[in-house]
Residue, then its C-alpha position, 0 to 999 in steps of 0.5 A: x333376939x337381934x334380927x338378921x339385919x341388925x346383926x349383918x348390919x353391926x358386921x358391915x360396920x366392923x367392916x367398915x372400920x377393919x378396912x377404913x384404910x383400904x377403903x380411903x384408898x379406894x376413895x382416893x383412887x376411884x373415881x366412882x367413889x370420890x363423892x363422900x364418905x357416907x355415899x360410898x359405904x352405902x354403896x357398899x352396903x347391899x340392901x336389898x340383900x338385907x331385905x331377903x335375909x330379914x324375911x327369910x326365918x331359917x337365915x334369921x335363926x342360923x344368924x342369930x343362933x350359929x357359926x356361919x359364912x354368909x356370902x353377900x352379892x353387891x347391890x350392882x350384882x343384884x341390878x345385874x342378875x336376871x332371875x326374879x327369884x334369889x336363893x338366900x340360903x344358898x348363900x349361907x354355910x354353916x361353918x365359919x371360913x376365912x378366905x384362906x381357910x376356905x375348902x374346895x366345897x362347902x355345903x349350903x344352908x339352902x333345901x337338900x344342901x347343894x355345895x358351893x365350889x371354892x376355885x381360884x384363878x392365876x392372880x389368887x382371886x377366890x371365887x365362889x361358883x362363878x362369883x369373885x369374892x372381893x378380898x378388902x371386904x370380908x369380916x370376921x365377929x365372934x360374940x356368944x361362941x359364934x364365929x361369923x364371916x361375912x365375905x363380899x361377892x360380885x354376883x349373885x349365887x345361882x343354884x339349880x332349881x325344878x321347875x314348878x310341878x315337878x315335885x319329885x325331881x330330885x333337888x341338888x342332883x348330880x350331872x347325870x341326874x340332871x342329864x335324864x330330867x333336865x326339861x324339869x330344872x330351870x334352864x332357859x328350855x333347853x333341850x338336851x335329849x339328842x346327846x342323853x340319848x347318845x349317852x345311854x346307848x354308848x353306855x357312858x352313864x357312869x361318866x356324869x354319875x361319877x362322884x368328885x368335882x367335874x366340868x360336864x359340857x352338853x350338847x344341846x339339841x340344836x347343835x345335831x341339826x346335821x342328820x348324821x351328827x348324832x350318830x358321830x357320839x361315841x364313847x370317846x367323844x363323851x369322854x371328850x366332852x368331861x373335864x375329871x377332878x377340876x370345876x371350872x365356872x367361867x369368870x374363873x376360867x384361864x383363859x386357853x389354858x388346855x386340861x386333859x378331858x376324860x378322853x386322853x390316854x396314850x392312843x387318844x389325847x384330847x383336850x379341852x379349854x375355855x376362852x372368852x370374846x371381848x364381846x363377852x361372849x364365852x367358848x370352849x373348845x376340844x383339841x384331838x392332840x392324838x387321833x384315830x381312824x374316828x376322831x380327827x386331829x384338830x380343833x372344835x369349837x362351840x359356844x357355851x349357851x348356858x354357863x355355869x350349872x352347879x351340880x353335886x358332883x361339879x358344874x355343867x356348861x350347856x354348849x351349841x355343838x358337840x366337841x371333837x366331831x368334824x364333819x363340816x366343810x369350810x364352806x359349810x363352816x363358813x355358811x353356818x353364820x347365814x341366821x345372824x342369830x345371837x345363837x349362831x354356831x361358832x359365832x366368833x366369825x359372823x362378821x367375816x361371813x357378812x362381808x363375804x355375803x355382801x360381796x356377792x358370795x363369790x369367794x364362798x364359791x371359791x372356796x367350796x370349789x377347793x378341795x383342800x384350803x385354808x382359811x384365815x379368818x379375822x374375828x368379829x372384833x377386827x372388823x371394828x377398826x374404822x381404816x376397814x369401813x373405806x374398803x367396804x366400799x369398794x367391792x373390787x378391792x375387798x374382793x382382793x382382801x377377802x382372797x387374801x385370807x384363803x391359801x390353797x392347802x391344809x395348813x395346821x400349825x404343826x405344817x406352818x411351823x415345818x415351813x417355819x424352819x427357815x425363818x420366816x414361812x412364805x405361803x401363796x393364797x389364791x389372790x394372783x402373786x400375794x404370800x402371806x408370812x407366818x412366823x411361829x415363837x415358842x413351844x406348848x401353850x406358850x406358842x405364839x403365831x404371827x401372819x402378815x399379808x398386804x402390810x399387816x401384821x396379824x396374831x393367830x389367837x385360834x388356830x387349827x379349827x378343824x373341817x373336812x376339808x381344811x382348817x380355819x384359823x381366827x386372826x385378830x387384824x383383816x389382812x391388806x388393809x394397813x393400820x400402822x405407819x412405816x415404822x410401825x411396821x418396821x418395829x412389828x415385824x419379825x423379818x425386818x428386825x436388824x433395819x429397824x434396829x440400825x435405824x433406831x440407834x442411827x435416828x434414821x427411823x424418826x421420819x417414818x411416822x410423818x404421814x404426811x409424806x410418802x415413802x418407798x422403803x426397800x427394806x433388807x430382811x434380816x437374811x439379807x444382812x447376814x448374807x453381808x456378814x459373810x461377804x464383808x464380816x469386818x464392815x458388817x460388824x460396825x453397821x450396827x455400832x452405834x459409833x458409826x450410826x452415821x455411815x449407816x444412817x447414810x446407808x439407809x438413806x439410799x434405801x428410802x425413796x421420799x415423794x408424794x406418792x408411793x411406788x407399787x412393784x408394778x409402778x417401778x416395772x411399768x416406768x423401767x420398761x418405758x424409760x429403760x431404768x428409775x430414779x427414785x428421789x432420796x434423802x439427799x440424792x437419788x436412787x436409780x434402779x430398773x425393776x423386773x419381772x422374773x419367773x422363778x423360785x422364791x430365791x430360798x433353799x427351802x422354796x417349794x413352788x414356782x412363782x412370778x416375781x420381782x428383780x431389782x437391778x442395781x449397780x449391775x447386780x441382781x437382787x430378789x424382791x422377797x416381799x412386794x408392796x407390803x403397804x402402810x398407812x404412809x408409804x409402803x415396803x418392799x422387802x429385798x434379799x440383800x442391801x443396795x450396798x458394795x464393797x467399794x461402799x465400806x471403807x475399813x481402816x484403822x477401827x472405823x469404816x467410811x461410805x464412799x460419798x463421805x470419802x470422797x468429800x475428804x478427799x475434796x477437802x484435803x485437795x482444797x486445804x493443799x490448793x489454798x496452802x499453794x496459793x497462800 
């Protein structure tokens, strides 16, 4: 009788030969495997997972006597897995499955037969439980009228186990059964009795007994630290905390993709998702749709602490916080970062709490002093970027940064979108005369949204986390602290879209990457040249021909002041005060401007507060500045309500326009040409 691994043995070597060419291919293409043939077969050939099959008797007997599926952990998944313990038969099945043939639970050889969860994700990867079968490596031999299957896995399969001592703890238990003894099962300690107890009193035992294929989400005890938090569980918030009829493990998890919690019905509609950091770190996240008088509306987040614990009726998540219940401040949100542990609540924004510590923690003052605000917080990550490290320094201008992500209101992504009616939404924060612009695209869970502030243009990747007193949406850039060029900046943002494009098609915008000049850009918004659309339609139209890209190349020109230095919105009003106007040097001439200070209104019809701003005034004109000084790594933009452009500028005739500067030199040149003629 062969043993275990002379038969695993003889399928690694079909294996090898039924996916000779997948594997030259790899060889070719992977740098990792390009030593030699022999080296990368042995790499794929788990060893160690031989020596654990050989001295197990009842694996030996269902390989040498059985049909089966064995699912074999790489060697890097075992030098990845922490347990000192594997679980050999909770590895086997015995059944023969193919990958396609696969069912959304198959038993395992393992005592008490706990089942293995078959999913898929979005790119037709298979995975069982959390591992990723590797498609190019599963074998299939039939010898004797045995079926056998060997599938290639990416990590090793973990089940739920009982602590020594606790002989009659049930094995393969249910969520609910697990929920009642989970100090008996080996869960890294962690206590859930906090939540069990909620559980009981609101009757809800049935929710975590029910049979079928679940996602159960816990809370454990450290997240009811707040005295009060506990008695917040109802019936509704357990319901919240249960995903029915779909197994979710983490590695197979769509990432924000939201399902219909338990909790979802006409009065009351929550869901709930999954989303991982690039730290790797994972969180879920409830999202009350509909509320009520109990359950707000908005967005819960937690940090799953220990992932993926099968059970007999699907998987369970141990997260830090209960979901749905918001009963934090800003403040209180922001401070539940103080501990710096790797277990610190909603640790997505431990870096944004750092720096406002460490800046004295004055702007948490502020904010708590707020009675509705809203907090737009950079992720961990966006603190990463190496142009923010100069700014730490400086205590005053991160004082300015950090109170340019704080707006003075309760601004839910449904608000922002209202503003998001006429364009672009322009929103004060508490920084003296600084906006932010919010720009909203698509619907559903395709909605992107988009905020720019001090020159940076920053995503929203999760929005509406709900507190009692407002909201706090995660950014992906710190806002102020420019990372991109004029024509980055111009290509990136929503509002300035039509300049860029006349400028690319005219080559005008090729000078904008040089940093090593500075710019001044008055940039019109898009609004801004729709407006000229109405006053000169014919001119309008051939601005964005590429036939004409030279008139309006010249137009652009006039918009761009080129120095050493660049031009803030208080630099032109203080130098126009003192020398009554500005002259500006340009491509080929010179702009002369003089620059005020008005108090008004946004100058837009749906403006909704009083403002302090800024008026360019130009060949007698009035135009609005509708965003001061938005900076760049070389120059910076102001974006204005109407291009520094007249009638007289356009000359429309026979199919073609002219500037005025290009008529003027033909009409010196035909004086010329006449003069000569005369001479002559």
């Amino acid at each position: 009788m062969l043993n275990a691994a002379a038969l695993l043995l003889a399928l690694l070597c079909a294996a090898n030969a039924a996916a000779a060419a997948d594997l030259a291919d790899k060889l070719r293409d992977d740098s990792e495997l390009s030593q030699s043939t022999a080296k990368s077969l042995r790499r794929l050939m788990p060893v160690r997972f031989y020596s654990l099959l050989e001295s197990n008797q009842i694996a030996n007997s269902t390989l040498s006597l059985r049909s089966c599926t064995i699912f074999v952990p790489t060697n890097e998944a075992f030098q990845r897995y922490k347990s000192k313990t594997t679980h050999v038969l909770y590895h086997i099945t015995t059944e023969a499955y193919t990958q396609k043939r696969l069912p959304n639970t198959v038993s395992s050889d393992m005592a008490g037969n706990p089942p293995l969860y078959i999913t898929k994700n979005s790119n037709g990867d298979i995975f069982v439980n959390n591992a990723r079968i590797i498609p190019s490596l599963s074998v299939e031999t039939n010898s004797d009228g045995k079926r056998q299957i060997m599938h290639i896995i990416d990590e090793v399969l973990e089940p739920l186990t009982v602590k020594a001592g606790h002989s009659d703890t049930p094995n393969n238990p249910n969520a609910l059964k697990f929920l009642k003894n989970a100090e008996e099962f080996n869960v890294d300690n962690i206590g859930v009795r906090t939540y069990r107890s909620q559980v009981t009193m609101a009757k809800k035992e049935s929710v975590y007994d029910a049979a079928g294929q679940h996602t159960f989400l816990v809370p454990v005890d450290e997240g009811f630290k707040l005295s009060a938090r506990s008695s917040l569980v109802d019936g509704k918030v357990i319901d919240g905390h249960v995903i029915p009829n779909t197994v979710i493990f983490t590695a197979a998890a769509q990432h924000d993709d939201p399902k219909a919690s338990a909790a979802f019905e006409d009065l009351l509609k929550v869901t709930v998702s999954f989303f991982k950091q690039k730290n790797g770190k994972m969180y879920v996240k409830s999202n009350t749709i509909v509320g009520d008088a109990k359950h707000r509306v908005g967005v819960v987040l937690a940090e799953i602490v220990k992932a993926n614990i099968p059970v007999s009726n699907g998987v369970v998540h141990l997260i830090h916080r209960p979901l749905m219940i918001i009963d934090t401040t800003v403040t209180q949100f922001l401070q539940s970062f103080k501990f710096m542990n790797e277990n610190a609540e909603n640790g997505a924004l431990r870096k944004f709490y750092e720096v406002i510590m460490d800046n004295g923690g004055a702007v948490l003052d502020d904010i708590n002093s707020l009675t509705e605000v809203t907090i737009l917080a950079p992720s961990n990550e966006a603190w990463n970027s190496s142009n923010i490290n100069n700014v730490l320094r400086d205590r005053n201008k991160i004082r300015q940064i950090l109170n340019m992500h704080i707006i003075k209101d309760r601004l839910n992504v449904d608000k922002i979108r209202q503003k998001n009616a006429n364009l672009i939404a322009q929103v004060p924060t508490v920084n003296n005369n600084t906006f932010l612009y919010f720009n909203v695209r698509g619907e559903g869970a395709d909605t992107v949204i988009t905020v720019e502030g001090g020159g940076v243009n920053a995503t929203v990747i999760q929005a509406d986390v709900a507190q009692t007193n407002g909201y706090v949406h995660i950014i992906d850039h710190v806002l102020g602290v420019p990372y991109t060029t004029v024509l980055g900046k111009l290509e990136s943002d929503p509002m300035m879209s039509d300049t860029y494009k006349m400028g690319k098609f005219s080559h005008f915008n090729d000078q904008l990457n040089n940093t090593q000049r500075r710019f001044t850009y008055f940039v019109p918004r898009d609004k801004g040249w729709q407006k000229t659309e109405l006053d000169y339609p014919s001119a309008h139209k051939k601005l964005f021909m590429a036939d004409f890209s030279y008139h309006s190349k010249s137009i652009l020109e006039r918009h761009l002041a080129i120095s050493d230095k660049e031009y803030t919105m208080k630099d032109l009003v203080k130098f126009s005060q003192e020398s009554g106007s500005v002259i500006l040097p340009t491509f080929r001439d010179s702009l002369s401007i003089r620059v005020e200070e008005e108090a008004g209104h946004l100058h837009d019809e749906y403006a909704s507060h009083e403002w302090t701003g800024y008026v360019i005034i130009w060949n007698y004109k009035k135009i609005n500045v509708y965003r001061p000084d938005v900076e760049c790594t070389n120059g910076i933009i102001h974006v204005i309500d109407y291009p520094l452009l007249e009638e007289k500028d356009v000359v429309v005739a026979g199919g073609s326009y002219l500037p005025e500067s290009s008529i003027c030199i033909i009409l010196a040149n035909l004086i010329m040409i006449t003069v000569a003629k005369f001479l002559n």
